[in-house]
C-alpha positions in Angstrom: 0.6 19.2 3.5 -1.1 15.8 4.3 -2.6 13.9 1.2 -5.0 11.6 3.0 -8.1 12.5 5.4 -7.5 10.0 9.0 -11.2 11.4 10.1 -12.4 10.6 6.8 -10.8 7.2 6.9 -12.4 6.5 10.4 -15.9 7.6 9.5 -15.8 4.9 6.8 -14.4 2.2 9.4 -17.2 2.8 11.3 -19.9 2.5 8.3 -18.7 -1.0 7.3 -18.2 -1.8 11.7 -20.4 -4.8 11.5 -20.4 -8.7 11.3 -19.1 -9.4 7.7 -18.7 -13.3 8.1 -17.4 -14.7 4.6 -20.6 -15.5 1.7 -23.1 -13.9 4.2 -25.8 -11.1 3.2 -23.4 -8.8 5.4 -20.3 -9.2 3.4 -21.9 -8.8 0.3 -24.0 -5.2 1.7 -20.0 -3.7 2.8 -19.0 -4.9 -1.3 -21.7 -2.9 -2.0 -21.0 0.0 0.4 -17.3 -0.1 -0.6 -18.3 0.2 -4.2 -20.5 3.3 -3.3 -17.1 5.0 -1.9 -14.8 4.4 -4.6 -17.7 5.7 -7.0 -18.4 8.4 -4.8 -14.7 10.1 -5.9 -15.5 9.0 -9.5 -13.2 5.8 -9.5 -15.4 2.9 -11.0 -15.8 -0.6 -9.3 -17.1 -4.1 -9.9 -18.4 -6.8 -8.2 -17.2 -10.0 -8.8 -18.6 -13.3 -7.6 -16.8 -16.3 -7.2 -18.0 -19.6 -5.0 -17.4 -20.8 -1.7 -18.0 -24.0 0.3 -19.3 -23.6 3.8 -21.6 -25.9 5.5 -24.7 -26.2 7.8 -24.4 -27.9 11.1 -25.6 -29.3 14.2 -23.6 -31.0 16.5 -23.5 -32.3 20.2 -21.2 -34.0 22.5 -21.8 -35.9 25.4 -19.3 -37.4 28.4 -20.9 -41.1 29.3 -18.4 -42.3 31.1 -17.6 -42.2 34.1 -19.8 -39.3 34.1 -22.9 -38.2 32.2 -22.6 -34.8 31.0 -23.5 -33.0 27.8 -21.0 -30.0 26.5 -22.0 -27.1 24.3 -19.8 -27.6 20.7 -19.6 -26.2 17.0 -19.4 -28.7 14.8 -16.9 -28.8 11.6 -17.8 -27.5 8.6 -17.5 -30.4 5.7 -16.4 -32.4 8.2 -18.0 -36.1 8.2 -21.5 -37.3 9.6 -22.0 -39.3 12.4 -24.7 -41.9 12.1 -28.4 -40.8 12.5 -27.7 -42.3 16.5 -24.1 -40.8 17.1 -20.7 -41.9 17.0 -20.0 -43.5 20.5 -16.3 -44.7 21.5 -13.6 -44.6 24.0 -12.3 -41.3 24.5 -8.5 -40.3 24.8 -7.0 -36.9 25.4 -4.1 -37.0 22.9 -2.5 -33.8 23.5 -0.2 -32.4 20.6 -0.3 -36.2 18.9 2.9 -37.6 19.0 3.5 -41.0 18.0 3.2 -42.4 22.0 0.2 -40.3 22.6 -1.5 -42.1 19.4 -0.5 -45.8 20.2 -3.9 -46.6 22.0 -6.0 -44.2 19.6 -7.1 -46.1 17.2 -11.2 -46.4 17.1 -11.5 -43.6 19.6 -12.9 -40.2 20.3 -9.8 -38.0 20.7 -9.2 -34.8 22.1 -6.4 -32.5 20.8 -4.6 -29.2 21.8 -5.6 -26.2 19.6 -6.8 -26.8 16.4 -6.6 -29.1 13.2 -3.5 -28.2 10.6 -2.6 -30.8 8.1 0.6 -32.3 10.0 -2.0 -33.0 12.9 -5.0 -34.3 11.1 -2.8 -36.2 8.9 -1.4 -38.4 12.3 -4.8 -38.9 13.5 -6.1 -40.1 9.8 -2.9 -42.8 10.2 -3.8 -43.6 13.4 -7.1 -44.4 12.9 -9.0 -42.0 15.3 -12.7 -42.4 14.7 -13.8 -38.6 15.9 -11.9 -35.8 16.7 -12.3 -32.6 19.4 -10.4 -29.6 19.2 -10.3 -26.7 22.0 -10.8 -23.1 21.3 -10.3 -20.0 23.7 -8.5 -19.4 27.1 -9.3 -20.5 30.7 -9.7 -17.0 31.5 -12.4 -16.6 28.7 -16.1 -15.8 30.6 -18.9 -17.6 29.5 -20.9 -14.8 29.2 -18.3 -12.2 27.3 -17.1 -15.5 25.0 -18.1 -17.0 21.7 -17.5 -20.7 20.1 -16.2 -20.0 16.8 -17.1 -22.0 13.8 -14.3 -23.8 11.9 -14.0 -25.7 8.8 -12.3 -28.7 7.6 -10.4 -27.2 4.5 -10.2 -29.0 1.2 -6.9 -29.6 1.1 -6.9 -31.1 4.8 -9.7 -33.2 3.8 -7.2 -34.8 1.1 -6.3 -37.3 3.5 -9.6 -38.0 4.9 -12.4 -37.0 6.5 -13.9 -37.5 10.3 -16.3 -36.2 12.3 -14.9 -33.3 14.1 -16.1 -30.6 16.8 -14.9 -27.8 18.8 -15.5 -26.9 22.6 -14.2 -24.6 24.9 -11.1 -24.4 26.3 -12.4 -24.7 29.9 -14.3 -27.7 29.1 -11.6 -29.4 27.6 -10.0 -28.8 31.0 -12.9 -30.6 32.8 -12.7 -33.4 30.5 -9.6 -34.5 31.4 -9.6 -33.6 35.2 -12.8 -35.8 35.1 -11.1 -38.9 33.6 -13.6 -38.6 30.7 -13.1 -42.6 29.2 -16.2 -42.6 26.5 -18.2 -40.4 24.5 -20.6 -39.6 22.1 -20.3 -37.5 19.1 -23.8 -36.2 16.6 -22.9 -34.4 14.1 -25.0 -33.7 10.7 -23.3 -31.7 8.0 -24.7 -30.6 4.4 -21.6 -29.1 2.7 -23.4 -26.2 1.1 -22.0 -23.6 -1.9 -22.4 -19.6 -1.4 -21.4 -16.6 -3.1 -18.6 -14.4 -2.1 -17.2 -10.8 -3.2 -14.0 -9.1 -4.7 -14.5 -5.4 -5.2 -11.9 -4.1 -7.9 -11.3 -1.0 -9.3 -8.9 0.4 -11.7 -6.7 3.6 -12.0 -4.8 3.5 -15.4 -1.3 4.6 -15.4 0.0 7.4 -17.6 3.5 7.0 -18.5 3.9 2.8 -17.8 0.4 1.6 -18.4 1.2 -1.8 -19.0 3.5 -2.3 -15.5 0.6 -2.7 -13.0 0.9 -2.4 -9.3 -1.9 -4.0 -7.0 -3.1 -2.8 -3.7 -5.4 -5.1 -1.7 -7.1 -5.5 1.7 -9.7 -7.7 3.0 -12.8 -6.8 4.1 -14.7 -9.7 5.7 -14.9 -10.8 9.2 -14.9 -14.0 11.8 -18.1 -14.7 13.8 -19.4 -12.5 15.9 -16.6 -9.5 15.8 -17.2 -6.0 14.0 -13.9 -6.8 12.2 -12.6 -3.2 12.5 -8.7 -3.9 13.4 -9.0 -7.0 11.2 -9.4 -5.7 8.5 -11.9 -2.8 7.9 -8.9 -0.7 9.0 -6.8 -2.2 5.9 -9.9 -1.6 3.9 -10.2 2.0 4.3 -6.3 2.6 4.3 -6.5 1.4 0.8 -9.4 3.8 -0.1 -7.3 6.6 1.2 -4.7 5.6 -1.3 -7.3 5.4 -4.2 -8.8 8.9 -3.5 -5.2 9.9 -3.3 -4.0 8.2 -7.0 -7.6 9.2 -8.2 -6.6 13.1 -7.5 -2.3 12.3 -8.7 -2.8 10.4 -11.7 -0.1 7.8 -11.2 2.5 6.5 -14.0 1.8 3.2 -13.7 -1.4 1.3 -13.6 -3.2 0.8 -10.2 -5.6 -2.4 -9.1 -7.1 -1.8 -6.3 -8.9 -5.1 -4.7 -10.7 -5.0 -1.6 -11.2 -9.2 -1.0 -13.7 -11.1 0.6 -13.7 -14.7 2.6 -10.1 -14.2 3.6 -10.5 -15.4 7.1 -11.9 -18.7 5.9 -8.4 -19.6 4.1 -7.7 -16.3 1.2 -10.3 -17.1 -0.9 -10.9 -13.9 -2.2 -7.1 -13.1 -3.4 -7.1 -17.1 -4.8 -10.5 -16.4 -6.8 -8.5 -12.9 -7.9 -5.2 -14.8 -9.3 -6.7 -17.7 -10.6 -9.3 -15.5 -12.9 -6.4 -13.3 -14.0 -3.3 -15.9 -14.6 -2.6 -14.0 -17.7 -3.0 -10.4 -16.4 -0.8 -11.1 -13.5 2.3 -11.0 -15.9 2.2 -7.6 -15.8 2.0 -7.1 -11.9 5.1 -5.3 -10.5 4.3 -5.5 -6.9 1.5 -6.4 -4.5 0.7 -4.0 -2.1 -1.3 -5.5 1.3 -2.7 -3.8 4.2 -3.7 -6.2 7.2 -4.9 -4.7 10.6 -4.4 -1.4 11.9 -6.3 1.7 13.8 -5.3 0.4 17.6 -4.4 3.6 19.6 -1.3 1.7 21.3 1.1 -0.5 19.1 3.5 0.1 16.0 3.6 0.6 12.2 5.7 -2.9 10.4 6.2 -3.7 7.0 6.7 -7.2 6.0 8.9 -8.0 3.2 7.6 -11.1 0.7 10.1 -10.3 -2.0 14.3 -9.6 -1.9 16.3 -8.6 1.1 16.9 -5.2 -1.3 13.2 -4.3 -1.0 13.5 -5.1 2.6 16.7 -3.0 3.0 15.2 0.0 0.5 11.7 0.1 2.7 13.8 0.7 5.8 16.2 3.1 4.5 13.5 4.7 3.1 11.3 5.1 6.2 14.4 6.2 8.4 14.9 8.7 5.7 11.5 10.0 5.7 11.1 10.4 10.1 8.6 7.2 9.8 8.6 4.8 12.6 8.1 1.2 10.5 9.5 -1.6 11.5 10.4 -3.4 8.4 11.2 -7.3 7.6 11.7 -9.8 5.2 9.2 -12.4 5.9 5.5 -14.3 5.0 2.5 -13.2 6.1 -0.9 -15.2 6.7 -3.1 -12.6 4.0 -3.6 -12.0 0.6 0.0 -11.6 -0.2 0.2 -14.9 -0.1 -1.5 -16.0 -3.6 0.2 -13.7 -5.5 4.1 -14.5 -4.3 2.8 -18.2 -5.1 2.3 -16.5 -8.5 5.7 -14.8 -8.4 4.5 -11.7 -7.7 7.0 -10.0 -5.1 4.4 -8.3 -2.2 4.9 -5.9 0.8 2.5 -6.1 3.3 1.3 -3.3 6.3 0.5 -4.3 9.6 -0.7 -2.1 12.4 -0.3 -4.6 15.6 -1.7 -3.4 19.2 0.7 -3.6 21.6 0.4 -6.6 24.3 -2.9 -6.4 26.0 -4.3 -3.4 24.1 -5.7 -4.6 20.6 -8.6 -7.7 20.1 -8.5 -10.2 17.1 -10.9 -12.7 15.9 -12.8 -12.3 18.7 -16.2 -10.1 19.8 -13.9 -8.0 21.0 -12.5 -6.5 17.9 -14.5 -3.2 18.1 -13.7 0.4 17.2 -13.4 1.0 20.9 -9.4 0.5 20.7 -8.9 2.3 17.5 -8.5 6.1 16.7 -8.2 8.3 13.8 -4.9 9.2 14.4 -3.6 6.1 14.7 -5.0 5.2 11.4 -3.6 7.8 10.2 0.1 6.0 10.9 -0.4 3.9 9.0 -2.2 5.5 6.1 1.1 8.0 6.1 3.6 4.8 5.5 1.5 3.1 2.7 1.3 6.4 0.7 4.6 7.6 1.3 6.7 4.4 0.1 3.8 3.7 -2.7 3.9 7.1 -4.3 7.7 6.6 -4.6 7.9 3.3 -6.2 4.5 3.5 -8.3 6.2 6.8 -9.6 9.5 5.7 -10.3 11.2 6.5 -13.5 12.1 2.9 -13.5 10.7 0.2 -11.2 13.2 -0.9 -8.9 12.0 -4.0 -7.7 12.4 -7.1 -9.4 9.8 -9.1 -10.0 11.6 -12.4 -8.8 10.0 -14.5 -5.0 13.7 -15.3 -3.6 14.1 -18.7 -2.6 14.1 -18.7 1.2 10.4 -16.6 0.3 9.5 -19.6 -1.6 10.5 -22.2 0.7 8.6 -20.5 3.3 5.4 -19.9 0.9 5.6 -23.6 0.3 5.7 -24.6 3.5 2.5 -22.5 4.3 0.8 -23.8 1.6 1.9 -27.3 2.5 3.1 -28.0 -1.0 5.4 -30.6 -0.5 2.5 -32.5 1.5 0.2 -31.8 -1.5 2.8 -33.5 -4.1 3.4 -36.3 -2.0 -0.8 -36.7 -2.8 -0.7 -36.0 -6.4 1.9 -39.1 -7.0 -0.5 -41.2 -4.7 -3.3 -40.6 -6.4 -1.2 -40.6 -10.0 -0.4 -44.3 -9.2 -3.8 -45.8 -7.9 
């Protein structure tokens, strides 16, 4: 007999369906409308606040050499002001910014490949750029069916400086450099501004190991312009299937459930979570995280941020119980990531569309390559493998982040990059 409801599941996908950008009106209305649910099968929920920087900007960039011609951008969030009259230089196309690239970049206007990540922005803070583009998109991407994200410049890049930086389209970066583009002009006017974002949280109290806690989490917010569905109302509502379920098959150990906003704009929501509950995390067991899922076509994984054993048990276990899961030992860019930094061991669910058939981060990201059923999937393989180890006569997993986990944590976090800071700053 099935213990979860895919239709059910779906239907609630659908309610929360809409632009949920991080610290906006429209996050905080699916809090609210996640709250409703979990109080709807008598399971109580909070709010909790915590603060966010974003920013409000205008930008604009213009060619003026050896051509005139003004390009639509998004300027960086945070990200430095240009004087009142623009920032006007030479202009260079820099590519991935190795050293040769940089030799003749000094003072100028540069364009890059991709985006900014610290190793990058920290070569063209040393090399003495004075404004940066970045490229978003695909040369395929149609004007009319595309959308220029916004992006930030993180706190922690913004530890080694700060320029002004903005974003154009992939097919305009094209034309810049077919064009010979030698000197341009940057605006850009930024107010760094604070705004309030959302953690939902709930609690089901354990009956036999109260004090051993296990927490499920999911995010629930959204990028520009995309309904967010795959990513990650689908996680969202896989984790409310697992609370009804705990709610009706009271569990022995003690539950958090955490549905977490502003995750696309760098975790914030699972950092706000750990850092208000340092203490409290001693008695987490095991994170549980659910990122992406619902598209008709592509396959069930389980990623692994804890010991090869738990890697080895979850695949044993799903080839035991006829469930397709692909299962691994590795990192994952969500809100596992906070609590391994904490030494909390976490698994983490991942639904991914098969090439071609599933939309991310993007307008694209609708419900209309999802279905129930598939859902369903993935709803099956978190409550089968959670009901086994939140039920366990004695926890199997340790709580210990192996060290090629934490080498690899670090390295997303950039921690050795951070430390090398800290002793700068410790010695001026």
């Amino acid at each position: 007999m099935k213990n979860y409801d895919e239709q059910r599941a779906f239907a609630l996908l659908q309610k929360i369906g809409f632009t949920r950008v991080a610290g906006s009106p429209e996050e905080a209305k699916a809090a609210e409308i996640l709250k409703a649910e979990c109080e709807s099968f008598g399971l109580a929920a909070a709010i909790e606040p915590f603060e966010i920087e974003t920013g409000e900007v205008e930008a604009s960039f213009e060619v003026l050499e050896p051509y005139r011609k003004s390009y639509t951008v998004r300027g960086y969030q945070c990200a430095e002001n240009t004087p009142e009259e623009g920032l006007t230089a030479d202009f260079l196309y820099v590519e991935d910014g190795l050293p040769v690239n940089l030799r003749r970049a000094k003072g100028k206007i540069v364009l890059v490949n991709g985006g900014l990540r610290i190793p990058l922005f920290r070569k063209l803070i040393e090399a003495g750029v004075a404004g940066i583009v970045t490229m978003d998109g695909s040369l395929r991407d149609k004007l009319d069916e595309t959308d220029l994200h916004q992006r930030k410049l993180r706190a922690q890049v913004r530890r080694y400086g700060n320029l002004p930086a903005v974003q154009l389209r992939v097919a305009d970066a094209k034309e810049l450099v077919e064009m010979g583009a030698s000197k341009a002009k940057i605006t850009l006017k930024n107010e760094n501004v604070k705004r309030t974002s959302h953690n939902v949280t709930a609690t089901v109290p354990g009956t036999d190991f109260p004090e051993e806690v296990i927490s499920f989490g999911a995010h629930y917010d959204s990028v520009e312009f995309s309904k967010g569905v795959f990513d990650n109302g689908a996680g969202s509502v896989i984790i409310m299937e697992a609370a009804r379920y705990f709610m009706q098959h009271p569990p022995k150990r003690t539950l958090q459930f955490n549905w977490y906003g502003s995750e696309e704009i760098g975790l914030e929501g699972s950092w706000a979570y750990v850092k208000a509950n340092r203490e409290a995390l001693e008695k987490h067991a095991l994170m549980i995280n659910v990122d992406v899922g619902g598209p008709v076509l592509g396959h069930d994984a389980l990623l692994v941020t804890g010991g090869e054993d738990l890697a080895h048990f979850a695949d044993y276990f799903y080839q035991i119980h006829g469930l397709p899961v692909a299962v691994k030992q590795s990192i994952y860019s969500s809100d596992c990531i906070p609590f391994a930094d904490c030494g909390v061991p976490a698994i983490s669910f991942i639904r991914s569309g098969a090439p071609g058939a599933s939309f991310i981060h993007n307008r694209f990201d609708t419900m209309d390559f999802l279905s129930a059923e598939a859902l369903g999937k993935t709803v099956a393989a978190v409550l089968a493998i959670s009901d086994a180890l939140v039920n366990a006569e004695s926890f199997p997993v340790e709580k210990k982040i192996p060290e090629n986990i934490k080498e690899d944590v670090d390295k997303y976090l950039y921690k050795k990059e951070m430390a090398e800071l800290d002793r700068k700053e410790e010695k001026k």
